[in-house]
C-alpha positions as CSV (number, residue, x, y, z in Angstrom):
1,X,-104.9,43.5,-102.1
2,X,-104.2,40.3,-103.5
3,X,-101.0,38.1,-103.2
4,X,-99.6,37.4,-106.8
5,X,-98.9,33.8,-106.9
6,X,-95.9,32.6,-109.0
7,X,-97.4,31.0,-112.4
8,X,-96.7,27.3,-112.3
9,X,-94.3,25.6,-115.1
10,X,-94.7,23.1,-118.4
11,X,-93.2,19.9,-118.4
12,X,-91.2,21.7,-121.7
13,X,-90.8,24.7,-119.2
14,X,-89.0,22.2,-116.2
15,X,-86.6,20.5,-118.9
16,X,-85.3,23.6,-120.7
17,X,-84.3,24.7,-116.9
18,X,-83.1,20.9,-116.3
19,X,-80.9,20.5,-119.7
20,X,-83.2,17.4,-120.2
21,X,-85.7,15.6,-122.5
22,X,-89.3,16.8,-121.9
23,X,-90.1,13.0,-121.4
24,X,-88.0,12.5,-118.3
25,X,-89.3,15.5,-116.7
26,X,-93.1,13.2,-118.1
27,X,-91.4,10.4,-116.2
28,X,-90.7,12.2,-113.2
29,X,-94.5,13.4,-113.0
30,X,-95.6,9.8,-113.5
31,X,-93.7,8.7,-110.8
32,X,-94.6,11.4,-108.2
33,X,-91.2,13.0,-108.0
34,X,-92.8,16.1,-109.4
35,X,-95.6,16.3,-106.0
36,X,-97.6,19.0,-107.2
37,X,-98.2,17.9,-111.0
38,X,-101.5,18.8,-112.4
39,X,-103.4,18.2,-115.7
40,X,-105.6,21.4,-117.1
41,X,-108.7,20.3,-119.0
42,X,-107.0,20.0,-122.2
43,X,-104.2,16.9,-120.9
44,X,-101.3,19.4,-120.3
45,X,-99.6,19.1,-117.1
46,X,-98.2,21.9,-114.9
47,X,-96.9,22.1,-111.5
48,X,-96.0,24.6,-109.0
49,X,-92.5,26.7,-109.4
50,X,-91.4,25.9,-105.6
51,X,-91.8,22.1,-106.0
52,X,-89.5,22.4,-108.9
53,X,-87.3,23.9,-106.7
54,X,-87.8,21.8,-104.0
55,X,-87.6,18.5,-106.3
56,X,-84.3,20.0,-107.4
57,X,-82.4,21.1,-104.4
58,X,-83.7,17.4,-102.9
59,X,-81.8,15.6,-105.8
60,X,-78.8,18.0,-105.3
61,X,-79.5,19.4,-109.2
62,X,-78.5,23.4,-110.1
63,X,-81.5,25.7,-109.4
64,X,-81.7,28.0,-112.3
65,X,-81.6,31.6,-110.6
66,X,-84.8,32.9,-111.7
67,X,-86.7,30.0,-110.3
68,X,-85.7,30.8,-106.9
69,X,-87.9,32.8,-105.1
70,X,-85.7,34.7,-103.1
71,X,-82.4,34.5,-105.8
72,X,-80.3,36.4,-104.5
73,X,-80.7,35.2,-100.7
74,X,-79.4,32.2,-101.0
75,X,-76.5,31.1,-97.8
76,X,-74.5,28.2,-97.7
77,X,-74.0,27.3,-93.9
78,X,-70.9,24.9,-93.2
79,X,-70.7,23.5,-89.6
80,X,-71.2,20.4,-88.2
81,X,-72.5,21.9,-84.8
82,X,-76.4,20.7,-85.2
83,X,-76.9,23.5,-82.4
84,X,-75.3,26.3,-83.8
85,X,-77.1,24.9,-87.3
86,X,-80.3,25.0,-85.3
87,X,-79.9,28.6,-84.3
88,X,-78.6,29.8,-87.6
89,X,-81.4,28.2,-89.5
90,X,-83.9,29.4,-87.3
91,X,-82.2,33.3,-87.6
92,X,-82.0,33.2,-91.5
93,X,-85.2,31.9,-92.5
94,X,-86.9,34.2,-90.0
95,X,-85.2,36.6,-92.4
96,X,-86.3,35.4,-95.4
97,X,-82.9,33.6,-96.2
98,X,-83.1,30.4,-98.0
99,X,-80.2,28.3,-96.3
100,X,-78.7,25.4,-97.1
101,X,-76.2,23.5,-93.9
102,X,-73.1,21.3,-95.2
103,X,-72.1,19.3,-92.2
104,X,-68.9,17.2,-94.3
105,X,-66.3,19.2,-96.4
106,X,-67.7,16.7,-99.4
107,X,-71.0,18.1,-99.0
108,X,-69.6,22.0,-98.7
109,X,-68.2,21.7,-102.0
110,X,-71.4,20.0,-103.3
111,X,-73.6,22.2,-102.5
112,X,-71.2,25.2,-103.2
113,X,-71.1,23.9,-106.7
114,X,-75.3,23.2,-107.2
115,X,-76.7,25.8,-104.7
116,X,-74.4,29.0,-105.7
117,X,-74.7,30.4,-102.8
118,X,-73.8,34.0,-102.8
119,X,-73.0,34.1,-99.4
120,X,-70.7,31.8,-97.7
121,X,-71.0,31.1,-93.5
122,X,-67.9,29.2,-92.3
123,X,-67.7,27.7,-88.9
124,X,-64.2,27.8,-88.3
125,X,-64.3,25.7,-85.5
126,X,-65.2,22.5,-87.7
127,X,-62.6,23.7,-90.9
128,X,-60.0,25.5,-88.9
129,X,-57.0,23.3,-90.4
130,X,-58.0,23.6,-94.1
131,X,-59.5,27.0,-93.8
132,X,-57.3,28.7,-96.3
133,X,-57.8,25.9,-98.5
134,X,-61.3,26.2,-98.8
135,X,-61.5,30.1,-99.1
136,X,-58.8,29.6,-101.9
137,X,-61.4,27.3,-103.5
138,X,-64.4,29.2,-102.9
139,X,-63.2,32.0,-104.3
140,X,-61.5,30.4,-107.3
141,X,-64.5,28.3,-108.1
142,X,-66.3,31.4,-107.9
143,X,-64.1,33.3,-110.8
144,X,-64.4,30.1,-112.6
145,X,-67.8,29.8,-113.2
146,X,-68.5,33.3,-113.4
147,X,-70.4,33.9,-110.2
148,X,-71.8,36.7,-108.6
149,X,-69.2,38.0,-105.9
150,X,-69.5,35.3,-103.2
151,X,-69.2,36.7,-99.4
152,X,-68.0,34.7,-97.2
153,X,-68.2,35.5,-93.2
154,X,-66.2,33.1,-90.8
155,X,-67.5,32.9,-87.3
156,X,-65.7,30.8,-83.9
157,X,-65.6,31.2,-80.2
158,X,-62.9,33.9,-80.9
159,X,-60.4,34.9,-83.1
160,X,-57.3,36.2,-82.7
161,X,-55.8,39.3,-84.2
162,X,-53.5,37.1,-86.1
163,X,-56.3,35.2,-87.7
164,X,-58.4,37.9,-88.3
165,X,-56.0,39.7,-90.4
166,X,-55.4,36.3,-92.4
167,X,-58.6,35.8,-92.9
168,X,-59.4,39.3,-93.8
169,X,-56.6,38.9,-96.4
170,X,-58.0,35.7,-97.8
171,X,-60.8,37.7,-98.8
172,X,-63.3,37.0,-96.0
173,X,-65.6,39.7,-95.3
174,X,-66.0,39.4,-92.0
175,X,-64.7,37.4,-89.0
176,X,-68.2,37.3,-86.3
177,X,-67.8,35.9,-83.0
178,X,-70.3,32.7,-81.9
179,X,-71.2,34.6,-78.7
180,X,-72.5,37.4,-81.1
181,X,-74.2,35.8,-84.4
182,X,-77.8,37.2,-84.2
183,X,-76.4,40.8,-83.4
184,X,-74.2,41.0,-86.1
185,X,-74.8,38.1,-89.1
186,X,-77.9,39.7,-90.5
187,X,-76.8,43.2,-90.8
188,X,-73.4,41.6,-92.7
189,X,-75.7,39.6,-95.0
């Protein structure tokens, strides 16, 4: 049986998606921004659907959902422990997640605003003081722009019952313990 492979895009395609002249997206072939650009025998060029995507996410630009091959997949990780980074990369992609890891506040909300994530991985070891901010925003941004429901799933060493319960009522789907991420995270995903 044969794989189907995703059909590559136009330049006209790329800046419909991109809300931008067809002659920048020309521009960004010229200059090799665009890696896997291509000219059919007749002068048109076309390049492959997960460059775009790549190209995109490298320059922090929205993804249009139906370019993403695995759209509704996408996590937002926020921690700034490269370990605990390390492991949850290594755990989501092995799932067929595509992941994206905010280490600074500036770049959660970044990336929450270009990525639209639909699921939301807080470590609340590295946002514990502004926690309730942050869900506040994620979930406001989220009603804003009409979104899809976005899950978000705090994990730390431990949590009290206190903060569970807060958390719970900020809207948090579920409160996961470090100690137990790969039993739990992908069956909460």
């Amino acid at each position: 049986m044969a794989i189907k492979k995703e059909k590559p895009l136009s330049p006209r395609k790329i800046a419909s998606y991109c809300q931008v002249n067809f002659k920048t997206v020309l521009t960004w072939i010229e200059k090799g921004q665009l890696k896997s650009a291509y000219k059919l025998p007749g002068g048109s060029n076309r390049i492959a659907r997960e460059d775009v995507v790549e190209f995109l996410f490298e320059y922090n630009l929205p993804i249009p959902h139906d370019l993403e091959p695995n759209a509704g997949m996408r996590v937002q990780l926020i921690s700034d422990d490269a370990s605990l980074s390390a492991d949850m990369q290594k755990l989501l992609i092995n799932n067929n997640y595509v992941l994206k890891i905010s280490d600074t506040l500036f770049d959660a909300g970044l990336c929450f605003a270009c990525y639209k994530p639909n699921k939301v991985i807080i470590d609340m070891d590295f946002i514990n003081n502004t926690c309730k901010h942050y869900i506040d925003l994620i979930n406001s941004r989220a009603t804003k722009r009409k979104y899809e429901k976005v899950n978000i799933i705090c994990m730390a060493q431990e949590f009290s019952i206190e903060a569970k319960s807060m958390l719970l009522s900020l809207g948090v789907s579920a409160c996961v313990e470090k100690s137990k991420i790969s039993e739990q995270l992908i069956g909460l995903l």
